[in-house]
Phi, psi and omega in degrees: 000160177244095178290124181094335183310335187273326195267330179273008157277333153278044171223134221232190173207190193265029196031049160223132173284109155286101177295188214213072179338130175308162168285141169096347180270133155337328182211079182279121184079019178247164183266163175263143159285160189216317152217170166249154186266100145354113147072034143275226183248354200260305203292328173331300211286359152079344178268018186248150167239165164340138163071351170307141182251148153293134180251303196232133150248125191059011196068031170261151179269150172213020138319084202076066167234171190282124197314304165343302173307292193283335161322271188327339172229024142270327163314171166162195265200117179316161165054018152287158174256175175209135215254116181235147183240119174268153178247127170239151185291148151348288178238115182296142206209051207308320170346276207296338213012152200324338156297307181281041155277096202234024129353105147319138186312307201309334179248037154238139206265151221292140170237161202223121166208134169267093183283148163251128185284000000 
């Protein structure tokens, strides 16, 4: 049987691909944004950039939390919104890119965003 397959074709994300902090990096297992999907809901909305770390989904934490856990509650039922919370670094760095982001989370400052999927 395909259990489930019908509730996982209605469930949609923000059009973004999450990278993975390296073991040994400052914010070793939290995600990145790593790319946005052209005309998605991430890329629309003009506020998430490159290298933004996931902090909060829904006011749940998802820092360094299990990729899975957060995947499940960035999916979610098209044109529902999700409530995201991003860390962006001080000084932004395209050279080094976001893995030799090694900026403590606290001194990066908070973006408060409502997606629609």
């Amino acid at each position: 049987g395909v259990g489930g397959a019908e509730g996982e074709a209605a469930s949609v994300g923000v059009g973004v691909t999450f990278g993975q902090f390296p073991k040994g990096s400052e914010h070793a297992g939290a995600l990145f944004v790593k790319m946005m999907q052209e005309g998605g809901p991430a890329e629309m909305s003009g506020q998430v950039q490159l290298g933004d770390i996931l902090f909060e989904v829904d006011s749940k934490n998802a820092y360094k939390r299990s990729i899975s856990k957060i995947q499940s509650r960035i999916l979610g039922p098209e044109l529902s919104t999700v409530d995201l919370v991003l860390k962006r670094r001080s000084i932004p760095d395209a050279q080094v890119g976001p893995a030799a982001n090694n900026e403590p989370i606290e001194a990066h400052a908070p973006i408060y965003i409502t997606l629609t999927r």
